[in-house]
C-alpha positions, 0 to 999 in steps of 0.5 A, spaced: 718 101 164 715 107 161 717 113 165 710 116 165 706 110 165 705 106 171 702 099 167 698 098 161 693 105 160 686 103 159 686 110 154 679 112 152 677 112 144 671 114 140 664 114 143 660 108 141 653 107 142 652 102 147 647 096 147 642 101 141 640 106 146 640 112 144 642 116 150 648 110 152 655 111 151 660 107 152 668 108 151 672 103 149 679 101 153 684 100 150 688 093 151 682 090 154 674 089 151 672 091 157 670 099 156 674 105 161 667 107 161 659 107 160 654 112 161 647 114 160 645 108 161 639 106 165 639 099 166 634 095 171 637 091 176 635 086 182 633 091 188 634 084 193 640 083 196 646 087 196 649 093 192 654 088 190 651 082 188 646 086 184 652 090 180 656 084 179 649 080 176 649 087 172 655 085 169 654 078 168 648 080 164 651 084 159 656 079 157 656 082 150 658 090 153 663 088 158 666 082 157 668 079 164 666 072 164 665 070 171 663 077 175 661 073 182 668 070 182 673 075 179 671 081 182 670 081 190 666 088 193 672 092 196 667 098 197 659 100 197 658 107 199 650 110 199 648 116 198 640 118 198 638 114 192 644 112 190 649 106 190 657 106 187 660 099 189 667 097 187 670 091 185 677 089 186 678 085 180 682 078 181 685 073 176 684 066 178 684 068 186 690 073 185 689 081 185 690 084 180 694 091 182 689 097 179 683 092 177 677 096 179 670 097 176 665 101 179 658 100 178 654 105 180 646 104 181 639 108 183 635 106 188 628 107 190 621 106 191 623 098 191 627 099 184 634 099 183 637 101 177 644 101 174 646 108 171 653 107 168 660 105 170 667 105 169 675 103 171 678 098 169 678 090 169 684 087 164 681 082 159 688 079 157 690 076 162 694 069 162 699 069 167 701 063 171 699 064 178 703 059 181 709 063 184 718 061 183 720 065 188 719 065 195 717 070 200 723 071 204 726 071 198 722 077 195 722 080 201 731 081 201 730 083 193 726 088 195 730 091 200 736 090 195 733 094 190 730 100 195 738 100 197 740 099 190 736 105 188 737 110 195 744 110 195 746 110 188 753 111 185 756 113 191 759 110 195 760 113 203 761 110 210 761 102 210 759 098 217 753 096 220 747 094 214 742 100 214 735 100 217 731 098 212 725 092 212 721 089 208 714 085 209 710 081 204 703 082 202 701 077 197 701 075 190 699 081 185 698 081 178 701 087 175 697 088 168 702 089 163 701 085 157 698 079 159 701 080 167 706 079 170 705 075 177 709 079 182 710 079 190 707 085 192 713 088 198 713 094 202 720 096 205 720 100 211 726 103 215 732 109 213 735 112 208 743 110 209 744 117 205 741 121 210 738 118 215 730 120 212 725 114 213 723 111 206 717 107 205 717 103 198 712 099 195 716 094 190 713 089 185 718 082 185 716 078 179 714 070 183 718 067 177 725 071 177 725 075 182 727 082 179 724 088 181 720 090 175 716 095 180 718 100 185 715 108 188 715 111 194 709 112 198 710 119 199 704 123 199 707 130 201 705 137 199 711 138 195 716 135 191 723 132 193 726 132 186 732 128 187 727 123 188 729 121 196 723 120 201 722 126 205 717 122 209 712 116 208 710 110 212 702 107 213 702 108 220 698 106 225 693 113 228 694 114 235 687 112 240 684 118 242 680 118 248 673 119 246 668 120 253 662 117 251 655 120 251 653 115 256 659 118 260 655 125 261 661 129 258 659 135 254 661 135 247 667 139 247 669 147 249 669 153 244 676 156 246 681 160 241 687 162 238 691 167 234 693 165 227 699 166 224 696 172 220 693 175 226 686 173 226 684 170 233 679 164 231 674 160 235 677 152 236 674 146 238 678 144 245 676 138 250 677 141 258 682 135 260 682 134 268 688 130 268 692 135 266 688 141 268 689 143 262 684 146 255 687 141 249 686 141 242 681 135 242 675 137 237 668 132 240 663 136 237 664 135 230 662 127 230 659 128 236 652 125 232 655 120 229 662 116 230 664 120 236 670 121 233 676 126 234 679 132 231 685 132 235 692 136 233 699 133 237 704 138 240 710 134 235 715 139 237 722 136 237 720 130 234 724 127 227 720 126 222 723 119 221 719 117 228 712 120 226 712 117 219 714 109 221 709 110 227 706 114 233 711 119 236 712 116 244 711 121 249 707 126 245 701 130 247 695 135 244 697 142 244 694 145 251 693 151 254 692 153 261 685 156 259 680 156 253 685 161 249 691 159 246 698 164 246 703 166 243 706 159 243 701 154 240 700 160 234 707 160 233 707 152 233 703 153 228 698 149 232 691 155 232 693 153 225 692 146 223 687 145 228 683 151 225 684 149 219 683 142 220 676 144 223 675 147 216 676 142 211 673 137 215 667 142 215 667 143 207 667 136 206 661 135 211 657 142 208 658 142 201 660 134 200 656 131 205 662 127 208 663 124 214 671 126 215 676 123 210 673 116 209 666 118 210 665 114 216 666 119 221 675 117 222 678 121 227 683 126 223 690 126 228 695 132 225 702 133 228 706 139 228 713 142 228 717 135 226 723 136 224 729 133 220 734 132 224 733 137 228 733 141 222 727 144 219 723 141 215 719 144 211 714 139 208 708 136 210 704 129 208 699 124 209 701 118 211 695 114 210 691 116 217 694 122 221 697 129 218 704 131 218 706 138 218 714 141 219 716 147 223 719 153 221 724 157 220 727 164 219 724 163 211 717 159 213 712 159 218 710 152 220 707 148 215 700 148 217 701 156 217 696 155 210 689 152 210 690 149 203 696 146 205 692 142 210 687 142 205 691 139 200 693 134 205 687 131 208 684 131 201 689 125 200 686 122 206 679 123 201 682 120 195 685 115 198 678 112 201 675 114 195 679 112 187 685 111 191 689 113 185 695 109 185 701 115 187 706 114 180 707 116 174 699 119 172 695 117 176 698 120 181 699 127 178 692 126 178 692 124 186 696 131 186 692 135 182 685 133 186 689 134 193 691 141 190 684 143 187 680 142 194 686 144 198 685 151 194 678 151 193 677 151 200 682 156 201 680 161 197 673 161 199 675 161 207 679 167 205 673 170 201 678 171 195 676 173 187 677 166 183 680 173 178 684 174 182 691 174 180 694 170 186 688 165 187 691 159 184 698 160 188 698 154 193 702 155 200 704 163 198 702 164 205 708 161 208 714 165 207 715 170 213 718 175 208 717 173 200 710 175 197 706 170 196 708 169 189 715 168 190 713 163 196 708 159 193 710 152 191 704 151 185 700 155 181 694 153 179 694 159 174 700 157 171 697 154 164 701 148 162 699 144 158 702 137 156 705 138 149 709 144 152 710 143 160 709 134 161 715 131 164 717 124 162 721 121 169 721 115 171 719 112 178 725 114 183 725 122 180 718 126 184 713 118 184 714 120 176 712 126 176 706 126 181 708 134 183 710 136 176 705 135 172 699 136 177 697 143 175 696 141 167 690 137 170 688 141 176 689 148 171 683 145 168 680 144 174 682 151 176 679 154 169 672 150 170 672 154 177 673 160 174 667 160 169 662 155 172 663 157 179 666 154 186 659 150 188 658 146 181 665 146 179 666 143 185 660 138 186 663 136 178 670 134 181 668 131 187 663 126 184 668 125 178 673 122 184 668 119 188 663 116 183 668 116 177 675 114 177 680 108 179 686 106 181 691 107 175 686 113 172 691 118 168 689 124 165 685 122 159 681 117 164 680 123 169 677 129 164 672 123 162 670 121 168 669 129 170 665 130 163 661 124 165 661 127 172 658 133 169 653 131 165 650 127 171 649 133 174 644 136 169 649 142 166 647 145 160 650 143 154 653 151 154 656 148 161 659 142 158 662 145 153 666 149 158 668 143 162 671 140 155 674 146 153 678 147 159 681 140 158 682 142 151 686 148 153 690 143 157 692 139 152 688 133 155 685 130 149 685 123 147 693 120 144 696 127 147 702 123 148 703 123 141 705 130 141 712 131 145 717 132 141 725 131 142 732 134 139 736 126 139 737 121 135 732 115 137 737 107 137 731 104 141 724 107 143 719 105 148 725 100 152 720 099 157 726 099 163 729 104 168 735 103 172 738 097 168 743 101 165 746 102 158 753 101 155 756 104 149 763 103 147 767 101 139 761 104 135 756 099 139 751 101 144 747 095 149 741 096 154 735 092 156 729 092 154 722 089 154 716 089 149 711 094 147 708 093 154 713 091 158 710 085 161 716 081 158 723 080 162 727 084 159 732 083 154 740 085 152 740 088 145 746 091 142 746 096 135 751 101 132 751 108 135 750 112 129 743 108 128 744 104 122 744 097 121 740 091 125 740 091 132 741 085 135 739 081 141 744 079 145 741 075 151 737 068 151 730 069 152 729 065 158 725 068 163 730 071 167 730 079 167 737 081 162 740 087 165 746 092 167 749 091 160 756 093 158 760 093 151 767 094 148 764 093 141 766 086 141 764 083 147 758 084 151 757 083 158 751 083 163 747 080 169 742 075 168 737 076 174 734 069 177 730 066 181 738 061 183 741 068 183 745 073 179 749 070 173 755 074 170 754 073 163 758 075 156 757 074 149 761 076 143 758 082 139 760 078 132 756 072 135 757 065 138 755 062 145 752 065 151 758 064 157 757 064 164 762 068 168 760 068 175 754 067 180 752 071 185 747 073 190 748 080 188 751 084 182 749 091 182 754 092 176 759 090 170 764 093 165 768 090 160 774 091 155 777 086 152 777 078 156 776 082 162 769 083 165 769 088 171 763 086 177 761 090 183 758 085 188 753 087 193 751 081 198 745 083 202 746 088 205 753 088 207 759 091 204 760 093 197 766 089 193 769 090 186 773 084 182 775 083 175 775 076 171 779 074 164 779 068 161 779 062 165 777 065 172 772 061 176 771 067 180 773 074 181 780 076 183 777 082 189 781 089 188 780 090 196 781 081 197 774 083 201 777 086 208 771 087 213 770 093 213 772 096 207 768 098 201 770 098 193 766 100 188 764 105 182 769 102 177 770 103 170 776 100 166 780 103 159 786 101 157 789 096 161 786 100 168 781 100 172 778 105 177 774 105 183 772 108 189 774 105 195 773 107 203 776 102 209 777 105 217 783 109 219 785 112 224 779 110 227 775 114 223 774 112 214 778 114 208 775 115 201 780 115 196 779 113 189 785 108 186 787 105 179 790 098 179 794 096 173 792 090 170 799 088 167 803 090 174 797 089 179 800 095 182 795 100 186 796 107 186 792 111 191 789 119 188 792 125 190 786 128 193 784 135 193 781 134 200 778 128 204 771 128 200 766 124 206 763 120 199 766 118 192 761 117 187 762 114 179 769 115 176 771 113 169 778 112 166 780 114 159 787 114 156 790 119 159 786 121 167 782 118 172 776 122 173 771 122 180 766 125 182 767 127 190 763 130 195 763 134 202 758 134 205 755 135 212 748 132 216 745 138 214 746 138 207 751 143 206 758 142 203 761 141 196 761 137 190 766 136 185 768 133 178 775 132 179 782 129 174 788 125 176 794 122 172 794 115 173 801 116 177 796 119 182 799 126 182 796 133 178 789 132 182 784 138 179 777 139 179 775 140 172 768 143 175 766 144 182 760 147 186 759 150 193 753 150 198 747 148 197 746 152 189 749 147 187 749 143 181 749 136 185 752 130 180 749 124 180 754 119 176 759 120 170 762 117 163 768 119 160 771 118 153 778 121 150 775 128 149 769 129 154 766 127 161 759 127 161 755 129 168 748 126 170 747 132 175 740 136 178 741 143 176 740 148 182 733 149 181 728 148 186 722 150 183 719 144 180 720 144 173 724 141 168 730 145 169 730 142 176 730 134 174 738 130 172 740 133 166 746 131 163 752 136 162 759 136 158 766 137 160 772 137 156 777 132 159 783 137 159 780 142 164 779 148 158 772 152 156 770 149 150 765 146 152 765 150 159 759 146 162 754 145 156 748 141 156 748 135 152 741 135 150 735 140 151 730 135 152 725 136 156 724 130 162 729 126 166 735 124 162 740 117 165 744 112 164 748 116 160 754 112 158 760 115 153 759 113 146 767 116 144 768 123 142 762 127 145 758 122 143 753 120 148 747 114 148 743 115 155 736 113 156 731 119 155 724 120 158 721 126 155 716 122 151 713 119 157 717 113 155 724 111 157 727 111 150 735 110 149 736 116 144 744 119 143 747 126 141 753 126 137 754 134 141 752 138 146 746 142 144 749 148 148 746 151 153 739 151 152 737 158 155 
């Protein structure tokens, strides 16, 4: 999978003619014969009958521009919105009755005095497709993969307090194709529940291939303000919105009470609140807005006190709108942040309404639910999201006022709610950059104007910098509009774990744009050119590409002078969004094998070799093992049989490579000689979540389900694996690398009535264990590695709220002369995440202490030499820009690792450090 694309992209060419028609235009989609694009047409078409049936006769009648052989079955109407004259309907596109995940078209058509015309339209619906339909796999079966996956990924390479399976749960919603290549048939599974790490609520969408059953698919559908780098779920569920009490006209009840608050800036503001006679209190239930229409709510909820987990897999129990004793609110629900978001939430809503004409976040008059004041627990929670139905907003702190203080917070938020019931842009990887900026876009525009602030402004761009209790805005805010990145120098490639793919990091390369085009056509058009771009234009999967099209068709649709058009282009140009701009990012490694099109499978390197994963061009193939020389000459070779099932998890001594095969019947252990000859099976399991080998011995970590994590090791003639722990209940063993006759590993078991982490060495020769000296009682041990002279490990100490230390620490293998060759305190900390080591150096996967999000805030990896002295003291191993992984020591410095700076996970390697990249 490539780390910044989420399928196969349908990237806009060169604009052709359409159908001979002068003012037509048509651009083509790439991997497929039906265009990203048409406009300019005007097209006549049946005005009986619905929107939908006419848009799909449309396209039935123009066989030769859009290819789509069978329109009335393989596209099914998923939305018909009506505006004056105009129509826009789109179609969900299917594949021999199956959705096909991101199909989408759009058509949209005028209507009037009888006649109905077809104007233009646009998305996305993939020609190419052949996959099976017929499924191999289960549901129950793909529900337990897709939790195993979600586990596999949140804890990582730790290993911590063993016991009771952690709370997560997965539900089944059907066949999907995912359009890579000619598609792959896949269960779509959303799985809920905590992370067993730090107890934050996840929400994961996973794709499961229907042949294999591996996760060829995976993203958080977290939609929050700002972005959590170390890719954990701060908060995220589809949650079911609370029912309001609405009276009725018929009750004779008045629409509602204008009452009043205080903000968090001073200003005493007007509020819309409901007079509840059961609790003989004024409450922030807002009728009158919708009073006309659906009747619906604008409510702000009192959530003080309530953990964020239990407001994003649901409706917290026992909570109640804010409320006051008369019509004007005190102190305490400004303090809250409640005379905030309720002020505010009638200000956006008024926005949409006033300049877009409308009806709240879906267009049909929804109700529109905010919770304040959650918090994580009991810390504060300084975030905010939208979870498909309602708003929620942190409380503050001594640092930051509560989240819902900033109106384009709220804003932004609720904008969520508008794409989501419009494009619905996918959130990962561009699309759902492009969700960000839109959400960032609106959320600022809505804030400058209310604040009545120059778009000259130096500060006008900064979103969130009224937060801060004592920063400036500047030193407060989360993004800057204003800031000026460009995709060829500010674009992150990262794969789906690190912010969705960068939906927060690369979002103002693409708002920036918008931004400029707001300074120099004005709020009013600028606005209506984006909003119609979204509504009218866009789809699922759109990336950035696809986004300045169908802003530029948005444009001319609305009559701008050629003078204007050409700003609205130029804008995008100084942005760097242009056709092919991914072509454009450079990088200072040496490419083993670009475009792999996997994460998370790991890579091995050992004796001159490397092996890793990798799928085709498109990645719609299973994966494959490949090995090849690590100083680039020389065939690679394929490894593995090309059987159906997903390759992955390899490793290699040089000689022997060794790797789980993925299957519908299970996980098979395999290994192949690096000179040749037959593929052996060394062991099946329900779950390998890794394998190391060195000479006849091939190390596995097996994972079962949910359960307990167990390291075991196979020589020659083994049937099953021999268990360094013998499996005892209760006890955890993993992370374990092997050199020299040894292997290392974590292992936590109960003691004394509580856990102790240790990291052990057993010698294979001897069978004798030697427990670590340690330094302290880490409250979790992560990767260790193993040279000939030392153990290393990775330890942590930290506590509920997240604060403590982390260290790479050294023993000798008698267990004694334990060191920390490089150890952080506190939260400005560089957190590691996994290690390699070779004979001379250990290579650290690690977030650097940055919190802003930017490049030197993603995993990069840093060098250490093993004998504790300073050179090199703590350099970076590549200045590359974008997340690096899977690092694995190739000997001396030299390390392999997977690279995603191009936009694709690229297995690239340094024979030294680069330095310290300053």
């Amino acid at each position: 999978m490539g780390a910044a694309a989420l399928v196969v992209s349908v990237v806009p060419g060169q604009a052709v003619a359409a159908g001979g028609a002068a003012a037509a235009e048509v651009i083509p989609g790439k991997g497929t014969s039906t265009p990203s694009l048409v406009d300019g047409i005007r097209e006549g078409v049946r005005a009986s009958g619905s929107a939908a049936d006419a848009a799909r006769e449309h396209l039935a009648d123009k066989q030769d521009r859009y290819h789509i052989a069978a329109p009335g079955r393989d596209l099914r109407p998923v939305q018909t919105v009506g505006s004056g004259r105009d129509e826009i309907v789109r179609l969900q596109q299917k594949y021999q009755g199956v959705d096909v995940l991101g199909g989408q078209y759009v058509v949209r058509m005028e209507k009037k005095d009888g006649k109905r015309v077809v104007t233009g339209t646009s998305g996305k619906y993939f020609t190419g497709l052949k996959a099976d339909t017929k499924a191999e796999v289960g549901e129950e079966l793909a529900v337990r993969r897709a939790v195993e996956a979600t586990l596999r990924d949140l804890g990582g390479k730790r290993v911590g307090k063993p016991g009771a399976a952690p709370s997560l749960t997965g539900a089944a919603h059907g066949l999907v194709v995912v359009p890579k290549g000619p598609g792959v048939l896949t269960h779509h599974i959303t799985v809920r529940g905590t992370d067993p790490a730090d107890g934050k609520p996840v929400l994961r969408e996973v794709y499961i291939d229907a042949k294999s059953g591996f996760p060829v698919l995976q993203y958080s559908g977290i939609k929050t303000f700002g972005a959590d780098i170390k890719g954990k779920a701060l908060a995220e569920a589809s949650a079911k919105s609370a029912v309001g009490r609405s009276p009725g006209k018929a009750d004779g009840v008045s629409p509602g009470i204008a009452g009043s608050g205080v903000k968090y800036d001073g200003t005493t503001v007007e509020l819309g609140l409901f007079k509840d006679t059961a609790r003989n209190e004024y409450v922030m239930t807002d009728y009158s807005r919708m009073w006309d229409s659906t009747q619906n709510l604008i409510s702000t909820w009192d959530a003080r006190g309530k953990d964020v987990s239990e407001t994003s897999g649901g409706w917290p129990s026992g909570i109640k709108e804010f409320g006051s004793p008369g019509p004007n609110f005190g102190k305490d629900a400004t303090e809250a942040g409640a005379v905030d978001a309720h002020w505010a939430a009638g200000k956006v809503y008024d926005y949409y309404k006033k300049v877009h004409g409308r009806n709240s976040l879906d267009g049909r008059g929804m109700a529109i639910n905010s919770l304040v004041g959650v918090t994580d627990h009991g810390r504060a929670y300084i975030n905010a999201f939208w979870d498909g139905t309602k708003m929620v907003y942190g409380g503050g702190d001594d640092e930051y006022k509560t989240l819902s203080a900033d109106l384009d917070v709220v804003g932004h938020e609720m904008t969520h709610g508008v794409v989501e019931n419009s494009a619905n842009l996918v959130y990962a990887g561009q699309s759902g950059a492009l969700n960000e900026a839109l959400a960032d876009y609106f959320g600022n525009a809505i804030a400058v104007d209310a604040a009545g602030i120059s778009m000259d402004d130096p500060d006008a761009g900064l979103l969130g910098g009224n937060l801060c209790r004592k920063k400036s805005p500047r030193e407060c805010a989360f993004r800057d509009l204003n800031d000026g990145k460009t995709t060829s120098k500010n674009f992150l490639g990262v794969g789906f774990g690190t912010d969705n793919g960068g939906v927060h990091l690369n979002s103002t390369i693409f708002s920036g744009a918008l931004w400029n085009i707001r300074q120099d056509l004005g709020r009013t058009l600028a606005d209506k050119i984006a909003y119609k771009a979204l509504t009218k234009y866009m789809t699922p999967l759109d990336g950035f590409t696809e986004g300045r099209d169908a802003v530029i068709a948005a444009a001319k649709a609305l009559g701008v002078s050629a003078k204007e058009l050409g700003t609205v282009t130029r804008s995008f140009n100084a942005h760097g969004i242009v056709p092919n701009w991914e072509q454009a990012l450079g990088v200072d490694t040496d490419l083993l094998s670009g475009k792999v099109n996997t994460a998370g499978t790991g890579v091995g390197a050992g004796g001159g070799w490397w092996a890793a994963s990798r799928s085709n061009d498109d990645g719609s193939e299973p994966y494959s093992v490949w090995a090849g020389r690590t100083d680039g000459t020389g065939e690679k070779k394929l490894i593995s049989p090309n059987d159906g099932r997903y390759h992955a998890y390899p490793a290699t001594d040089g000689k022997t490579v060794a790797w789980v095969a993925v299957g519908k019947n299970g996980m098979d252990v395999l290994s192949r000689p690096l000179a040749g000859g037959p593929v052996k099976k060394l062991y099946t399991s329900a779950g390998i979540n890794a394998v190391r080998v060195e000479g006849d011995t091939v190390v596995v970590e097996e994972q079962i389900a949910l359960g307990d994590r167990h390291v075991g090791y196979l020589r020659t003639g083994d049937k099953t694996p021999t268990w360094v722990d013998d499996r005892r209940a209760g006890t955890d063993t993993a992370t374990a690398s092997i050199s020299g006759g040894r292997i290392a590993y974590a292992r936590i078991a109960p003691e004394g009535g509580g856990f102790r982490s240790t990291t052990e060495v057993l010698d294979l020769k001897t069978g004798k264990k030697t427990v670590m000296g340690q330094v302290d009682t880490p409250s979790a041990i992560g990767q260790t590695g193993i040279n000939g002279k030392n153990v290393f490990w990775l330890a942590y100490d930290f506590d509920a709220q997240g604060k403590g230390s982390s260290a790479v620490r050294r023993a000798n293998f008698d267990g004694t002369g334990v060191t920390d060759i490089n150890k952080s305190k506190g939260d400005q900390t560089y957190f590691p995440l996994d290690l390699t080591a070779s004979e001379s150096a250990v290579t650290v996967t690690s977030l650097p202490p940055e919190s802003a999000v930017k490049n030197e805030a993603l995993p990069k990896l840093f060098q250490f030499a093993t004998d504790g002295s300073t050179d090199p003291t703590r350099a970076r191993v590549s200045c590359n820009r974008g997340e690096q992984s899977s690092a694995a020591a190739a000997g001396g410095r030299q390390v392999v690792w997977l690279d995603g700076t191009t936009g694709y996970a690229d297995l690239v390697t340094r024979t030294r450090p680069a330095g310290s990249c300053g």
